[in-house]
C-alpha positions as CSV (number, residue, x, y, z in Angstrom):
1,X,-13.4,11.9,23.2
2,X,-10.8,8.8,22.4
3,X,-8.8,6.6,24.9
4,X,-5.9,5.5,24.2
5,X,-5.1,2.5,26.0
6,X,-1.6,0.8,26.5
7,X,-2.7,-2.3,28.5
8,X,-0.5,-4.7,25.8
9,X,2.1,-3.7,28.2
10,X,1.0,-4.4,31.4
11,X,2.8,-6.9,33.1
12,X,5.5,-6.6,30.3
13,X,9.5,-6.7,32.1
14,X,11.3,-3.7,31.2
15,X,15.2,-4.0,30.5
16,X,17.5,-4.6,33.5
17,X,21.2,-5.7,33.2
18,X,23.8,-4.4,35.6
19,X,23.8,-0.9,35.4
20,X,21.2,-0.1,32.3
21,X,18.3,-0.2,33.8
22,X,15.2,1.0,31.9
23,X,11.1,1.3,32.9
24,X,8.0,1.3,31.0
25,X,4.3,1.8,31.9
26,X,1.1,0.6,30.9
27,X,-0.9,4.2,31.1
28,X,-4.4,5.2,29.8
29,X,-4.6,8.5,28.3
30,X,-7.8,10.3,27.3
31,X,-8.3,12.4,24.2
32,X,-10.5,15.7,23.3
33,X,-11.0,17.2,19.9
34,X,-11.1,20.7,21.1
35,X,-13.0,23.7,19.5
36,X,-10.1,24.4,17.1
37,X,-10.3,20.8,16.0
38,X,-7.2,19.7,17.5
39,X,-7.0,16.4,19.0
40,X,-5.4,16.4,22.7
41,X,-4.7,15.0,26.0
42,X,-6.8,15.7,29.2
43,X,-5.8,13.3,31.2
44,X,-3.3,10.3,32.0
45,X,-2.7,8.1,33.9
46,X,0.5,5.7,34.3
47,X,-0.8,2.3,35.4
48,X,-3.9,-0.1,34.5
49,X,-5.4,-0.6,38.0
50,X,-6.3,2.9,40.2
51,X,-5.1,3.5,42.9
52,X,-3.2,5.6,45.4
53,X,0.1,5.5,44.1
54,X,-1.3,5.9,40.9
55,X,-2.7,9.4,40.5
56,X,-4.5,11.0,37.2
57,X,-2.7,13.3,35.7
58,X,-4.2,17.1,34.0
59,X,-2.9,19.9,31.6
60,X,-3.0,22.1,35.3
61,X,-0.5,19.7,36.6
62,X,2.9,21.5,35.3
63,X,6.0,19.2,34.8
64,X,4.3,16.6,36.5
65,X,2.1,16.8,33.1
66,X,5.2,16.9,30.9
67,X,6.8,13.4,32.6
68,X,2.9,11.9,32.2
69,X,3.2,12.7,28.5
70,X,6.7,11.7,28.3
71,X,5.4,7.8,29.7
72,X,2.7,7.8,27.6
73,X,5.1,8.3,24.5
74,X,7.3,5.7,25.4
75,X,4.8,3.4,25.4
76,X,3.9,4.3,22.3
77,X,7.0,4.1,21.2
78,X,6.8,0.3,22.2
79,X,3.6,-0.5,20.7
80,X,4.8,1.4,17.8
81,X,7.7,-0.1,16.9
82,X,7.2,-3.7,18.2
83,X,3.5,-3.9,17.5
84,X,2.2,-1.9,14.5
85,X,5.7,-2.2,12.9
86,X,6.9,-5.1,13.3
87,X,4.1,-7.8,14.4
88,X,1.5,-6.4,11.9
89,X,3.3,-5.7,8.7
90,X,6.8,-7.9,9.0
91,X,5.8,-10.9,11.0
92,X,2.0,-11.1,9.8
93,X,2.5,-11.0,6.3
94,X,5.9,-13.3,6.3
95,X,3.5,-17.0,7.0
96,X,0.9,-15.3,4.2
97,X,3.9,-14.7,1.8
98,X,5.3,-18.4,2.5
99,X,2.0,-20.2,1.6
100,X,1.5,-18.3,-1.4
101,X,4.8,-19.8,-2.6
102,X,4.3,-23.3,-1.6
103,X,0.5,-23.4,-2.6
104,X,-0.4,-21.5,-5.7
105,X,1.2,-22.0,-8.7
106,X,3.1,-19.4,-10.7
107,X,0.1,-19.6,-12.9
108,X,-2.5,-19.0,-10.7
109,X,-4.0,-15.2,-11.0
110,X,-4.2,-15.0,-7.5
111,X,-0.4,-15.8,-7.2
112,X,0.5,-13.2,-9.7
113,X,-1.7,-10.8,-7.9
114,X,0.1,-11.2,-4.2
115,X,3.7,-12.3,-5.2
116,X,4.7,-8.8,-6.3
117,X,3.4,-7.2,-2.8
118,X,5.6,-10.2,-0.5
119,X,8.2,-11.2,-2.6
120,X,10.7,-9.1,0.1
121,X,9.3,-9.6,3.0
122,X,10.8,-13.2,4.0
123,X,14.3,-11.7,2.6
124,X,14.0,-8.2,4.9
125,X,12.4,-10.2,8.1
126,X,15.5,-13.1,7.9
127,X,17.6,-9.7,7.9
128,X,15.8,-8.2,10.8
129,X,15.8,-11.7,13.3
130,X,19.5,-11.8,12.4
131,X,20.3,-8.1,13.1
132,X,17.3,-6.1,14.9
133,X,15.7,-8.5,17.2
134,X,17.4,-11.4,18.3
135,X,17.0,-13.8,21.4
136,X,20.7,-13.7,22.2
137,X,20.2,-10.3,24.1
138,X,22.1,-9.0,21.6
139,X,19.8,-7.4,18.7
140,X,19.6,-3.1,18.1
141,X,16.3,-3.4,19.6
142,X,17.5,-4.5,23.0
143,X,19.9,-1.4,22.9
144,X,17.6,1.1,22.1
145,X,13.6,-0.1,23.8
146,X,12.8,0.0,27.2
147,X,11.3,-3.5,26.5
148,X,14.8,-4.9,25.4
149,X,15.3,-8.6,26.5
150,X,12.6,-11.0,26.9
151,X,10.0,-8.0,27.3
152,X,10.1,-7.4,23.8
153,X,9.2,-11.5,23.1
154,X,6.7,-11.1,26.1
155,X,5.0,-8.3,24.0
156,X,5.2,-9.8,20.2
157,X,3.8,-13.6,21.5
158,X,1.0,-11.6,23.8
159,X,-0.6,-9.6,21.3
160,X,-0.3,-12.1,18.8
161,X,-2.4,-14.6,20.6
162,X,-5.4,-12.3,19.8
163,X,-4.3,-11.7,16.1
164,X,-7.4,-12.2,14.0
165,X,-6.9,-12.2,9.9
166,X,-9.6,-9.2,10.4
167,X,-7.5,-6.6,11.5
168,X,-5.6,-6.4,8.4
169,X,-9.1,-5.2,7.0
170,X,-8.0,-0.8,7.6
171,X,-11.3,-0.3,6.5
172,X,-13.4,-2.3,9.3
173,X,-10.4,-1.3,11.7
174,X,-11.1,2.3,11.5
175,X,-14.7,1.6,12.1
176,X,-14.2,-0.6,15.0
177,X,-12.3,1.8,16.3
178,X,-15.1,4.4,16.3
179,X,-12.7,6.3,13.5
180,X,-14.6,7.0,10.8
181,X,-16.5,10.3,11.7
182,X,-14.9,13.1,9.9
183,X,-16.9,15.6,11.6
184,X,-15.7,13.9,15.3
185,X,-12.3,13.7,14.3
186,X,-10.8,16.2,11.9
187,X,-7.4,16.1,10.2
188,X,-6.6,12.3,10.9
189,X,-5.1,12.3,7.5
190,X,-3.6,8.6,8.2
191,X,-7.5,7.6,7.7
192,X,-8.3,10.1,5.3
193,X,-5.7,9.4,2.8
194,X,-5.3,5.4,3.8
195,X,-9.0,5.1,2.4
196,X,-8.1,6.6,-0.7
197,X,-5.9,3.8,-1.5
198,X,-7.7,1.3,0.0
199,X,-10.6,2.2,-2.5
200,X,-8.3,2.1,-5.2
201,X,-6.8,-1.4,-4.0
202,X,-10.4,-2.8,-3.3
203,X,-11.5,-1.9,-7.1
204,X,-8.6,-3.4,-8.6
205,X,-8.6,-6.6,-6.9
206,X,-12.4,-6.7,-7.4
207,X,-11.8,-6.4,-11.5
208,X,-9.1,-9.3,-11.3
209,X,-11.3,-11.2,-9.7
210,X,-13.6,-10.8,-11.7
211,X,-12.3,-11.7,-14.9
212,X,-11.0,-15.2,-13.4
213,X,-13.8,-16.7,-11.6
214,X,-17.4,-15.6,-13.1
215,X,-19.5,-17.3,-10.0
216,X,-19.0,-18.0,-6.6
217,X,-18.7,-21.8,-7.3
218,X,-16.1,-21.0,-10.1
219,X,-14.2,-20.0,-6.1
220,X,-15.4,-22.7,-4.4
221,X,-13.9,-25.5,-6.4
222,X,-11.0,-24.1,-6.8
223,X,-8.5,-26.3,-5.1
224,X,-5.7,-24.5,-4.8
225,X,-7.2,-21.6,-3.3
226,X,-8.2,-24.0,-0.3
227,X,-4.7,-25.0,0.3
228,X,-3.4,-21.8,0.7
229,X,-6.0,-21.6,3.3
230,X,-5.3,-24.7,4.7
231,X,-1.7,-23.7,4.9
232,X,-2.3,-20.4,7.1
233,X,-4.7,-22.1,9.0
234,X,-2.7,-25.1,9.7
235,X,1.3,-23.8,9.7
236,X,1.2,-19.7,9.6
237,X,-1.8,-18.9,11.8
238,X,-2.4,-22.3,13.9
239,X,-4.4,-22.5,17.3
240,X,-2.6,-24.1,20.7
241,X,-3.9,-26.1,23.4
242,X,-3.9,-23.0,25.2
243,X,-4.9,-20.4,22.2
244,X,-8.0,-21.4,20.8
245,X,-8.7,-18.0,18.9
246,X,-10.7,-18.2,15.9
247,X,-8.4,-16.4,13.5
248,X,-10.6,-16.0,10.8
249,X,-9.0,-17.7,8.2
250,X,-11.8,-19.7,6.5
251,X,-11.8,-23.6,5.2
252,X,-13.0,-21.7,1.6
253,X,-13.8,-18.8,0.3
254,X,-17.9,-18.2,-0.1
255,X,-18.3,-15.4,-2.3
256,X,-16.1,-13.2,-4.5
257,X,-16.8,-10.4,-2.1
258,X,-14.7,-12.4,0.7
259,X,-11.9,-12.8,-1.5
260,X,-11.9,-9.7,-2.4
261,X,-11.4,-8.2,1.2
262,X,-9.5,-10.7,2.0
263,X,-6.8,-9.9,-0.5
264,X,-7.1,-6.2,0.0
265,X,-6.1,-6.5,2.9
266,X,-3.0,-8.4,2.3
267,X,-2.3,-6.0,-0.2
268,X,-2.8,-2.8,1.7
269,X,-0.7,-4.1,5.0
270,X,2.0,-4.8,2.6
271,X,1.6,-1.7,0.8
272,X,0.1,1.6,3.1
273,X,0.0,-0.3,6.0
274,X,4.2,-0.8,6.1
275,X,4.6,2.6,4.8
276,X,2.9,4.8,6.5
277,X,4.6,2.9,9.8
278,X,8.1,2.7,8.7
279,X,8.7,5.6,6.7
280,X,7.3,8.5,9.4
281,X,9.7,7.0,12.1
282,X,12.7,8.9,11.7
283,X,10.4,12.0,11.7
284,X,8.7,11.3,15.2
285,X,11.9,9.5,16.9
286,X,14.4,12.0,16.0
287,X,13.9,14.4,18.6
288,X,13.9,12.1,21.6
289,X,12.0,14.0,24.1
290,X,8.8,14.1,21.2
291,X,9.2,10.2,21.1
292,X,11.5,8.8,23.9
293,X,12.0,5.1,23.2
294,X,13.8,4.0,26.9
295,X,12.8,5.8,30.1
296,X,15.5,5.8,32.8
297,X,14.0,6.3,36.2
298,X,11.3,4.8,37.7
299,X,7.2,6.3,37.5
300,X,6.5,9.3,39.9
301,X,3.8,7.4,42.3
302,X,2.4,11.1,43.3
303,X,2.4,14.6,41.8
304,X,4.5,17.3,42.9
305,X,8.2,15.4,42.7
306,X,8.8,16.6,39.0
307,X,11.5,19.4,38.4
308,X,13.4,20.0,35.1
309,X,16.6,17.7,36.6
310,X,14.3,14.9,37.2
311,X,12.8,15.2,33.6
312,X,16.7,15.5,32.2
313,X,17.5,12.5,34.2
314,X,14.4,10.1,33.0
315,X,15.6,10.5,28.9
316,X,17.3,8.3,27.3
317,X,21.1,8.5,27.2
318,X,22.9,10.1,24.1
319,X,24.1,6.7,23.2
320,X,20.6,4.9,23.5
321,X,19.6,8.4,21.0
322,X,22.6,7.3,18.6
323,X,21.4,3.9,17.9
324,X,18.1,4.4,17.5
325,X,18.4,7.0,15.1
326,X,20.9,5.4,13.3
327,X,19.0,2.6,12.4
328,X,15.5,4.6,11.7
329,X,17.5,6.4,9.5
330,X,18.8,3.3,7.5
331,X,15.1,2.1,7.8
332,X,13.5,5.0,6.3
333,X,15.6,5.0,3.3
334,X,14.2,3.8,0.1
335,X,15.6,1.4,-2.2
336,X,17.7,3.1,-5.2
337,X,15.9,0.4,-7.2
338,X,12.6,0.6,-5.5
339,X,9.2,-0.6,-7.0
340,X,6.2,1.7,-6.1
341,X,2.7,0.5,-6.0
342,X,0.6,0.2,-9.1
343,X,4.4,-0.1,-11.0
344,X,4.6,-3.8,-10.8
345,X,2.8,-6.3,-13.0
346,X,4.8,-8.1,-15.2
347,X,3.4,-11.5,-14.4
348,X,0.4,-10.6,-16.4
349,X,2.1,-9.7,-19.6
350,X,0.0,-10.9,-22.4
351,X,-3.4,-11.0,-20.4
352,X,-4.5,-7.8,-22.3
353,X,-7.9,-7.6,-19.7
354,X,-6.0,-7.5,-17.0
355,X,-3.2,-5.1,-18.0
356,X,-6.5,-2.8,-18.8
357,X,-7.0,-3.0,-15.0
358,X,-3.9,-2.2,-14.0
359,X,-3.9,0.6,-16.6
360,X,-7.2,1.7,-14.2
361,X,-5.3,1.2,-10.7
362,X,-2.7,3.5,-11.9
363,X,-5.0,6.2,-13.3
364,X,-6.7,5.8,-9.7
365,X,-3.7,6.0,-7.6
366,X,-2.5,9.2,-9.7
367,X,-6.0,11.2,-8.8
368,X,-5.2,9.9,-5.1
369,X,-2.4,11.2,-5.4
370,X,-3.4,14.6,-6.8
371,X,-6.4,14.7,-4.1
372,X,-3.4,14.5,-1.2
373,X,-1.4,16.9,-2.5
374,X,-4.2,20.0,-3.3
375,X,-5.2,19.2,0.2
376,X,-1.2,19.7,1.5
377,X,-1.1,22.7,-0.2
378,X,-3.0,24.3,3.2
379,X,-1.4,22.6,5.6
380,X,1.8,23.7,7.6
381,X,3.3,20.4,7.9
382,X,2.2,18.8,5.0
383,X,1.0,14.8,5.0
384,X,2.7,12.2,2.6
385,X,3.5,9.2,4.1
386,X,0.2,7.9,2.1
387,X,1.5,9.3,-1.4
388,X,1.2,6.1,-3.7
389,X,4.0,7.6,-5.0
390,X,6.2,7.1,-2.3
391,X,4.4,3.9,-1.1
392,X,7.0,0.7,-2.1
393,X,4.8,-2.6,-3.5
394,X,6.6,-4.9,-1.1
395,X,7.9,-4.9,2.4
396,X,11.7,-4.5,1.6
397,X,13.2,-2.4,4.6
């Protein structure tokens, strides 16, 4: 079994201004792999704390089990968009992408290793504040979320308080969160293909690595390396007075090994990790019932009050529909120019033992690549958000 559990948005204001008024949830939903290896909901319920007005809610409970599923989606929707999307691709990687450029100099291997994977991202996210989410009340994002207006800041600055550099490790993510049992959980092809390339990242970084620094101290006393730490630490990452989170960000590297993961990570965010967010949304959104993004009346606080009018009336409106897919649709559009991972490396031209890596990362992510689609060939709805084909190098949309 897997919970699900949206308590990020507990306490989290929902939209209200004259007459558009929108409601979100905080629910807990609970998951079971059934015996044709299908993952799917038992049971639901809308709010954090139990209670009377707050009842669970079954498969045997009719519509009132449609409208459960329906809140449960639209806090996903949130989390999805806000949270996954934006916070921990966009926003994370922006600060990493800035100290790069200030700290390491065009020279530096590790600079020419991570420039070609953030070189967009400050570009897309000055776009983004200017058009998508603003703090005027005016951005596409307060038009189209339940948690438009200060809900939507309220989310971002809550969940990052407890950002830790860690959890752009997909690796030690899936494992944390009891993931990685293929046996448990079939068909989770966003885990099964995302480890793929992940391998493929990790060896590649690992060989770079290698042929730059031969020892750990070769690491250690390398300055510049310390002050892009120092950076993050200090101006992308810092700790408050009333933050104190260890983010995980150390003074210096140790060991090769700790590099390593630590720029896999960066790598993969900027890489899978974006894409396999971004790219799907116009896929899941589309159909707004399958992925309603406001919710217009308030939560049912006992069963037996849903009917198909009620369930008509708590979608989102057609113009609330309009906007939202009209701007997934420009965001799920690749570049006509677009740079695909493994494609990019000019800023090793010349170092003939690293272009023999990348060589190797390229043969890699085509057997990935071949390995993903044998295994779509039996599917019905065939998975390829993780294609490294289709997977940009840089965070450009």
């Amino acid at each position: 079994m897997y919970i699900a559990n949206y308590d990020s948005l507990d306490g989290i204001d929902a939209y209200e201004k004259h007459n558009d008024v929108r409601y979100i949830t905080a629910p807990i939903c609970l998951f079971y792999v059934n015996q044709s290896d299908k993952m799917v909901p038992i049971a639901i319920q809308l709010h954090q704390q139990p209670g009377p007005k707050n009842p669970i809610y079954s498969p045997s409970d009719g519509l009132d089990w449609l409208q459960a599923k329906l809140w449960v989606r639209c806090a996903d929707s949130q989390c999805h968009l806000l949270l996954s999307h934006l916070l921990h691709t966009h926003l994370i990687l922006e600060p990493i992408g800035v100290a790069v450029m200030r700290e390491l100099p065009y020279e530096h291997p590790i600079f020419k290793l991570l420039f070609p994977h953030t070189r967009f991202t400050m570009a897309i996210n000055v776009e983004g504040r200017r058009t998508l989410i603003r703090n005027d009340g005016n951005g596409i994002t307060d038009k189209c979320l339940s948690v438009g207006g200060k809900g939507q800041f309220e989310l971002l600055r809550g969940q990052f308080k407890h950002f830790t550099i860690e959890q752009l490790n997909f690796k030690r993510m899936l494992k944390t969160n009891g993931l990685t049992d293929v046996k448990a959980l079939p068909g989770y092809f966003f885990r099964d293909d995302g480890l793929l390339v992940w391998d493929a990242i990790e060896e590649m970084v690992s060989d770079v690595i290698n042929i730059f620094y031969l020892k750990d101290d070769d690491l250690r006393n390398d300055t510049y390396l310390t002050s892009w730490l120092t950076s993050l630490r200090t101006d992308g990452f810092p700790t408050s007075s009333d933050n104190k989170i260890d983010r995980g960000i150390p003074t210096k590297f140790k060991s090769k090994k700790n590099l390593e993961q630590f720029l896999t990570g960066i790598i993969y965010t900027s890489t899978c990790g974006h894409a396999s967010i971004n790219f799907s949304q116009l896929d899941y959104y589309a159909f707004a019932p399958n992925y309603p993004a406001i919710l217009r009346c308030p939560p049912p606080e006992k069963k037996g009050t849903t009917t198909e009018e009620s369930i008509l009336k708590l979608l989102p409106r057609e113009m609330d529909i309009r906007i939202l897919n009209l701007t997934l649709y420009i965001l799920s559009q690749y570049s006509p120019n677009e740079i695909f991972i493994g494609q990019q490396h000019e800023l090793f031209n010349g170092e003939e033992d690293v272009l023999e890596v990348m060589k190797r990362f390229q043969k890699n992510l085509a057997k990935v690549s071949k390995t993903i689609h044998a295994r779509n060939e039996s599917l019905p709805i065939k998975y390829e958000y993780l294609l490294p084909e289709q997977i940009p190098n840089s965070i450009a949309i």
